[in-house]
BAVOKOL-291341 format. One line per field, with one value per atom (N, C-alpha, C, O): residue number from 1; residue in one letter; atom name; x, y, z. Coordinates in Angstrom, 1 decimal, always signed. Example, Ala and Ser with C-alpha at 12.3 -4.5 7.8 and 13.67 -1.06 7.14 Angstrom:
BEGIN
pos = c(1,1,1,1,2,2,2,2) $
code = c(a,a,a,a,s,s,s,s) $
site = c(N,CA,C,O,N,CA,C,O) $
c1 = c(+13.2,+12.3,+13.2,+14.2,+12.8,+13.7,+12.9,+13.4) $
c2 = c(-5.7,-4.5,-3.3,-3.3,-2.2,-1.1,+0.0,+1.1) $
c3 = c(+7.8,+7.8,+7.8,+8.5,+7.1,+7.1,+7.9,+8.0) $
END
This chain:
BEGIN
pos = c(1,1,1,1,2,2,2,2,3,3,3,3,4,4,4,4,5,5,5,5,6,6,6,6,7,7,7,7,8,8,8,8,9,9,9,9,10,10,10,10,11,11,11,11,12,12,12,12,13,13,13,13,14,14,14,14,15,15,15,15,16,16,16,16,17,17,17,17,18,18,18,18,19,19,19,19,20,20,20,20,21,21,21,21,22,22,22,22,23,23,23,23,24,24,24,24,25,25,25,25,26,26,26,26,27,27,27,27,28,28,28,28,29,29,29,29,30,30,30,30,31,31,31,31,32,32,32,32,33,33,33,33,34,34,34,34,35,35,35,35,36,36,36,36,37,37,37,37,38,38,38,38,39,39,39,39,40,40,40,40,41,41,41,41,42,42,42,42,43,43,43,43,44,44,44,44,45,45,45,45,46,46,46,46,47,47,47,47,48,48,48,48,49,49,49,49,50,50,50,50,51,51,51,51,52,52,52,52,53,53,53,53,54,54,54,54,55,55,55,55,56,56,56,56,57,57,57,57,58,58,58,58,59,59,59,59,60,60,60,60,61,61,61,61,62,62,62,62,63,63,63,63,64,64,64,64,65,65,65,65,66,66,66,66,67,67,67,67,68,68,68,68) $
code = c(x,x,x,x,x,x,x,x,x,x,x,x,x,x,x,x,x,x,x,x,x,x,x,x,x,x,x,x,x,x,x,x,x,x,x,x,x,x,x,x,x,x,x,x,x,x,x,x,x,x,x,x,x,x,x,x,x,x,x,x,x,x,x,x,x,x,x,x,x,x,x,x,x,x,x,x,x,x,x,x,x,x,x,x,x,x,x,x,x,x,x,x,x,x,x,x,x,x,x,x,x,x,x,x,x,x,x,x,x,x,x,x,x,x,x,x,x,x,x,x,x,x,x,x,x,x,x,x,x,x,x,x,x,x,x,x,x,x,x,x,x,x,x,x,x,x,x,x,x,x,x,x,x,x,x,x,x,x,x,x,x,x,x,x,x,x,x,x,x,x,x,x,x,x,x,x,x,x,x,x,x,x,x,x,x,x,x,x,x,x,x,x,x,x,x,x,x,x,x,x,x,x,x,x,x,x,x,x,x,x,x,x,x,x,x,x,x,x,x,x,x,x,x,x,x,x,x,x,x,x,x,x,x,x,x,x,x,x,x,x,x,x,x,x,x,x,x,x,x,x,x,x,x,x,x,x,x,x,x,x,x,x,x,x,x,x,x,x,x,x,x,x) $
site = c(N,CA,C,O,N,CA,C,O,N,CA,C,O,N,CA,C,O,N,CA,C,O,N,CA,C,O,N,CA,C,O,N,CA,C,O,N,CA,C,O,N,CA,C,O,N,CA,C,O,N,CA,C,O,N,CA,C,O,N,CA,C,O,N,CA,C,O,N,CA,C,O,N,CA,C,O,N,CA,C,O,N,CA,C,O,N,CA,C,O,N,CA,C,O,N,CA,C,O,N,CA,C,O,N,CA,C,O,N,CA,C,O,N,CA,C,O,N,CA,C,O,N,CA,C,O,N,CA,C,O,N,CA,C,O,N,CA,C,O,N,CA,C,O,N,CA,C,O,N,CA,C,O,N,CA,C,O,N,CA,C,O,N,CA,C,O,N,CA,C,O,N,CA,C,O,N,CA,C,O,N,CA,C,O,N,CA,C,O,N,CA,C,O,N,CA,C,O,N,CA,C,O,N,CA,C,O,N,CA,C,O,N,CA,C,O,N,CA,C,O,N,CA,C,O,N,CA,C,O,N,CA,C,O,N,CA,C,O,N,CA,C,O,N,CA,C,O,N,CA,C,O,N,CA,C,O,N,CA,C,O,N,CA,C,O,N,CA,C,O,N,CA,C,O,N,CA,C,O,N,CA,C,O,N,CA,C,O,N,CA,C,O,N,CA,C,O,N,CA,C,O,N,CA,C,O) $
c1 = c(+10.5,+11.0,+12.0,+11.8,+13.1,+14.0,+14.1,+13.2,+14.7,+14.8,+16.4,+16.8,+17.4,+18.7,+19.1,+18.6,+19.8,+20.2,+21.6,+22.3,+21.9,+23.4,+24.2,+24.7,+24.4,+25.0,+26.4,+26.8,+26.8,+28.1,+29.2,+28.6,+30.2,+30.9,+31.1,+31.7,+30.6,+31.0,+32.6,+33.1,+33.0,+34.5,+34.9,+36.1,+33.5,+34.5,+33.4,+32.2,+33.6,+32.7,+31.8,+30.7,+32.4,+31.2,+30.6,+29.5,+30.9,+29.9,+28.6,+27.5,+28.8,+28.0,+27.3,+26.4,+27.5,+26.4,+26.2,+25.0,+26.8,+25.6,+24.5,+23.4,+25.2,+23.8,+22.5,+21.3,+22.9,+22.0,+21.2,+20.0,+21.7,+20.9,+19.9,+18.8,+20.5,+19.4,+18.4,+17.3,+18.8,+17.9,+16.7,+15.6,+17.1,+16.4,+15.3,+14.3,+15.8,+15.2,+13.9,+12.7,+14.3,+12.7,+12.2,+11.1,+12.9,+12.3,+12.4,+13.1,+11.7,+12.1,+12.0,+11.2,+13.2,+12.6,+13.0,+12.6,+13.8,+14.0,+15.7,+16.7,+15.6,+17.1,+17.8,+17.5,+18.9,+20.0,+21.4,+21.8,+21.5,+22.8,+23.6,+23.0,+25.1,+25.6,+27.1,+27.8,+27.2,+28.2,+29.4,+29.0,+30.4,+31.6,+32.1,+33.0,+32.1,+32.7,+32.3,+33.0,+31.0,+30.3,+28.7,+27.9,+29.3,+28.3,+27.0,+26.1,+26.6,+25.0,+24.4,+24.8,+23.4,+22.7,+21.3,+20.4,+21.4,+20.0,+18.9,+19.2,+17.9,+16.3,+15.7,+15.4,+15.5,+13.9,+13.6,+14.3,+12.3,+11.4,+11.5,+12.2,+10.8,+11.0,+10.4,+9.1,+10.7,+9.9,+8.7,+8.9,+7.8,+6.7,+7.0,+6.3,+7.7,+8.4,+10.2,+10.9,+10.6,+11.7,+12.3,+13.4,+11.7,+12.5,+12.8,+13.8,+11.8,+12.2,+13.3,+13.8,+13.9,+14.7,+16.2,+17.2,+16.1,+17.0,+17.3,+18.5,+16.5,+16.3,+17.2,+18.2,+16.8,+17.2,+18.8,+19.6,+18.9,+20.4,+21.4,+22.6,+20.9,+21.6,+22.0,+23.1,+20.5,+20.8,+21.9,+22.3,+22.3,+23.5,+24.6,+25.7,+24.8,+26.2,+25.9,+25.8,+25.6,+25.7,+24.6,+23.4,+25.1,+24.1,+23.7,+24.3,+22.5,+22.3,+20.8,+20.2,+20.4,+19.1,+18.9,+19.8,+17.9,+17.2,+18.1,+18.1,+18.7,+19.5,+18.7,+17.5,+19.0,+18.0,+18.4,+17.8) $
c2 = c(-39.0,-40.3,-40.0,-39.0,-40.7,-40.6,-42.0,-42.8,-41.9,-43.0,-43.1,-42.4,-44.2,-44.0,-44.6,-45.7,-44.5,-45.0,-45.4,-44.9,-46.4,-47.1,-46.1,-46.9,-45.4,-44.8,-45.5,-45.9,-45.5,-45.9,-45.2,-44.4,-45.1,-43.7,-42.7,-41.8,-42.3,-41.3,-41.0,-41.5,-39.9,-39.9,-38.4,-38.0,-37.4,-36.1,-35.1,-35.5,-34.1,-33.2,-32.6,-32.1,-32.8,-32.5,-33.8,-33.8,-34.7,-36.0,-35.6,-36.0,-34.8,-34.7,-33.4,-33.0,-32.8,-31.8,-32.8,-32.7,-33.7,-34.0,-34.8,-35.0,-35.4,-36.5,-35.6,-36.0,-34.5,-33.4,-33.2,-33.6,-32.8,-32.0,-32.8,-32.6,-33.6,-35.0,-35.3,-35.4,-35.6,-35.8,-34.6,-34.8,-34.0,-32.3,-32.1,-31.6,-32.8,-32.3,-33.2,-32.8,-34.3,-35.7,-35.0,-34.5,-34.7,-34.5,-32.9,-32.6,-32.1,-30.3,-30.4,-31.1,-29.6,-28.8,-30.2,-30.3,-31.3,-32.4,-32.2,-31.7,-32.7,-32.3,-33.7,-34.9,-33.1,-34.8,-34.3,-33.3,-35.6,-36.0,-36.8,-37.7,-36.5,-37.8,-38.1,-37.3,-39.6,-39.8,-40.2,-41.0,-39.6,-40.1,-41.4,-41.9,-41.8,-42.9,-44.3,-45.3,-44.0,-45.0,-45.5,-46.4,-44.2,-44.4,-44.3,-44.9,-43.7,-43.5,-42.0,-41.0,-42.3,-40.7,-41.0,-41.9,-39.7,-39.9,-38.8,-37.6,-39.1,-38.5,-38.0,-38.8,-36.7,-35.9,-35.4,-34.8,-35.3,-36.6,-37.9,-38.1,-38.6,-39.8,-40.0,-40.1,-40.0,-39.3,-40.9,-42.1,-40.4,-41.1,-42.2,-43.1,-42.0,-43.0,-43.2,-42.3,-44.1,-44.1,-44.5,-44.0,-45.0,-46.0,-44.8,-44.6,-43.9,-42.4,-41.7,-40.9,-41.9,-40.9,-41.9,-41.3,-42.9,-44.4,-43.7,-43.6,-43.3,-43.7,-42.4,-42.5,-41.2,-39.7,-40.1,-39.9,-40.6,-40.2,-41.5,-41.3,-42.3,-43.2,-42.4,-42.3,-41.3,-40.9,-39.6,-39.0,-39.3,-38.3,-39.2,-38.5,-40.4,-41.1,-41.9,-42.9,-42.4,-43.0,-44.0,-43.7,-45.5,-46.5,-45.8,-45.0,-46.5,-46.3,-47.2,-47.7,-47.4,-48.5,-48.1,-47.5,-48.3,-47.8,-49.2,-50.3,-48.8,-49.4,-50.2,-50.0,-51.1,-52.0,-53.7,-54.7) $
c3 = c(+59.0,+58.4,+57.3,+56.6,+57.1,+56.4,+55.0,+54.7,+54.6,+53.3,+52.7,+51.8,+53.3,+53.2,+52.0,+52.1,+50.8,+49.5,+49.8,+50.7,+49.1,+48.5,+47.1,+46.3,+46.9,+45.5,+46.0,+47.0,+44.5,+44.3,+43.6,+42.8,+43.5,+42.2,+42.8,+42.2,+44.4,+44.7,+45.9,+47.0,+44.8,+45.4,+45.6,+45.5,+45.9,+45.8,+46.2,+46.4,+46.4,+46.8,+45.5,+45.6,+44.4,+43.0,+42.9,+42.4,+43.2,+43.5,+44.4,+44.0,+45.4,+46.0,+45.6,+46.3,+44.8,+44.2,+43.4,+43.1,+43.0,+41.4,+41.7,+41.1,+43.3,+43.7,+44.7,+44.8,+45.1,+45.6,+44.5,+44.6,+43.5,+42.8,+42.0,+41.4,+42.3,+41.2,+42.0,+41.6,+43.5,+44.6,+45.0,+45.5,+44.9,+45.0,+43.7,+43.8,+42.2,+41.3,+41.5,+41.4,+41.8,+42.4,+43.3,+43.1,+44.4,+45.5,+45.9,+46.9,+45.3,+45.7,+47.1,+47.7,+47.8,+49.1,+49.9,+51.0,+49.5,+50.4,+50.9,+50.4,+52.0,+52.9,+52.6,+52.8,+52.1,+51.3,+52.7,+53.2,+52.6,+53.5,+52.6,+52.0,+52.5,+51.8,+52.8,+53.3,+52.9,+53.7,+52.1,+51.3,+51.9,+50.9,+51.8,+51.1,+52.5,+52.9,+53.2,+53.5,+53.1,+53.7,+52.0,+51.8,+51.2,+49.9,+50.5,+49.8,+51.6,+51.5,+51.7,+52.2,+51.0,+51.0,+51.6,+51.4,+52.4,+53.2,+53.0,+53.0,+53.0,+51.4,+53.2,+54.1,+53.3,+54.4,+53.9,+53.1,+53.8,+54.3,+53.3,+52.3,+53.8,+53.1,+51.5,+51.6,+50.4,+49.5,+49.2,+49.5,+48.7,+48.3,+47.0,+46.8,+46.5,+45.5,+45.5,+45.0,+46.0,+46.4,+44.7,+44.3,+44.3,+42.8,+42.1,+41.4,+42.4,+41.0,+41.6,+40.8,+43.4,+43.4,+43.1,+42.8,+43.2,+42.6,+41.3,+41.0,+40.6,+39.1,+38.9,+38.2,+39.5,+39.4,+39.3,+38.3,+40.6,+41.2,+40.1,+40.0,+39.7,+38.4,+37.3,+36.8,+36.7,+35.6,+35.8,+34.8,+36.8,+37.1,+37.0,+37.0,+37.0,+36.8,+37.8,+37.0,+38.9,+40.4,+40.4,+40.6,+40.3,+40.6,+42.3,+43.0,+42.4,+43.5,+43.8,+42.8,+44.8,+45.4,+46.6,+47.1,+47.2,+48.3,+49.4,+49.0,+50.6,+51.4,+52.0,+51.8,+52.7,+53.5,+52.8,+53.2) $
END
């Protein structure tokens, strides 16, 4: 199972290390996908608290909310 987020602000490929790394730091050992065009990033497995990896990937710069 997967868990897809909304981020916002992202426009570049260091965008997407900074939302990896924030997503990784909640979630060790979790496999991040990020689409730059479409603003979503996608969390494997699905992590057990979605709001903390919300919260992660905000405090790197990037609103973001669990999609749906």
């Amino acid at each position: 199972m997967s868990t897809v987020f909304d981020v916002e602000k992202m426009s570049c490929q260091n965008c997407v290390k900074h939302v990896t790394k924030a997503v990784q730091g909640a979630v060790p050992g979790a496999e991040v996908q990020v689409e730059l065009s479409t603003g979503k990033v996608t969390v494997t497995p699905s992590p057990a608290d979605p709001a903390a990896v919300a919260k992660a990937i905000e405090e790197a710069g990037y609103p973001a909310k669990v999609a749906g």
